[in-house]
C-alpha positions in Angstrom: -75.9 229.9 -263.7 -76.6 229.6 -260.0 -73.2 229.5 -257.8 -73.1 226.2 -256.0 -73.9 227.4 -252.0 -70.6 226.8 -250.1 -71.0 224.4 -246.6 -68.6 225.0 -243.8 -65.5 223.1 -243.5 -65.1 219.6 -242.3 -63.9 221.1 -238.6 -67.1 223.9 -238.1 -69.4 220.5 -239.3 -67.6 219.0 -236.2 -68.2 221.7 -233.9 -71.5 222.5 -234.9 -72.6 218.6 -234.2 -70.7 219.0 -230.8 -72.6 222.4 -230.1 -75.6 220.7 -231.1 -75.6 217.2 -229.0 -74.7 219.2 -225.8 -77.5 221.6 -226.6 -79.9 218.2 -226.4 -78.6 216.9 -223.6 -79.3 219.7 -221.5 -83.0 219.3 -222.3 -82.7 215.9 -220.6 -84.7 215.3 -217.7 -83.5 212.6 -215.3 -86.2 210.0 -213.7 -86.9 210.7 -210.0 -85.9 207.5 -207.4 -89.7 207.2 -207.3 -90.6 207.4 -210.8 -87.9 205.2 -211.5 -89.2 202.6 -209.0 -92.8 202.4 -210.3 -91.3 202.0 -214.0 -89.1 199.4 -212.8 -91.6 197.4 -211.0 -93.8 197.9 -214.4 -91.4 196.2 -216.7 -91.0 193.4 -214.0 -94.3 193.0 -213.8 -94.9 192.9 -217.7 -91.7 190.7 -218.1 -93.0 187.7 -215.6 -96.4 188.3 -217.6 -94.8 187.6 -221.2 -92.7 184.6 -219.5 -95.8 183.4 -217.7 -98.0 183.5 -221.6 -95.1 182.0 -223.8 -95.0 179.3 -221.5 -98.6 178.9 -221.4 -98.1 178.7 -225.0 -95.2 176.2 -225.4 -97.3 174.1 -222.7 -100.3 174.0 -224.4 -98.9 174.0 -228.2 -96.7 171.0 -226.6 -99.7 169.2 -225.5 -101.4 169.7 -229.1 -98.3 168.3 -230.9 -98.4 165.3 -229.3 -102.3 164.8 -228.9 -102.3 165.0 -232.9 -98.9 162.8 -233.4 -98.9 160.6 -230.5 
């Protein structure tokens, strides 16, 4: 019969995890004040375009609705 393999404790789990998420955070690579300029300006840019098409939308879909029901 094959002996069951033995994990470490609760408290080397915990350690390990710590060891672990520090380890990947130290691969993080923090945004340069330009880089994170341009990407901010993107997202604005992209956010007053969705605003700018959904209200296109609900204008238009408004003006349908009440063409159709008066």
């Amino acid at each position: 019969m094959a002996k069951k393999e033995d994990k470490p404790n609760f408290f080397m789990r915990i350690g390990l995890f710590i060891k672990q998420v520090i380890d990947e955070i130290r691969k993080v690579v923090a945004p340069t004040g330009k880089e994170l300029l341009g990407w901010s300006v993107a997202v604005f840019i992209f956010v007053l375009l969705l605003m700018l098409f959904v209200t296109a939308l609900d204008f238009g879909l408004g003006k349908l609705v009440f063409l159709i029901f008066g």
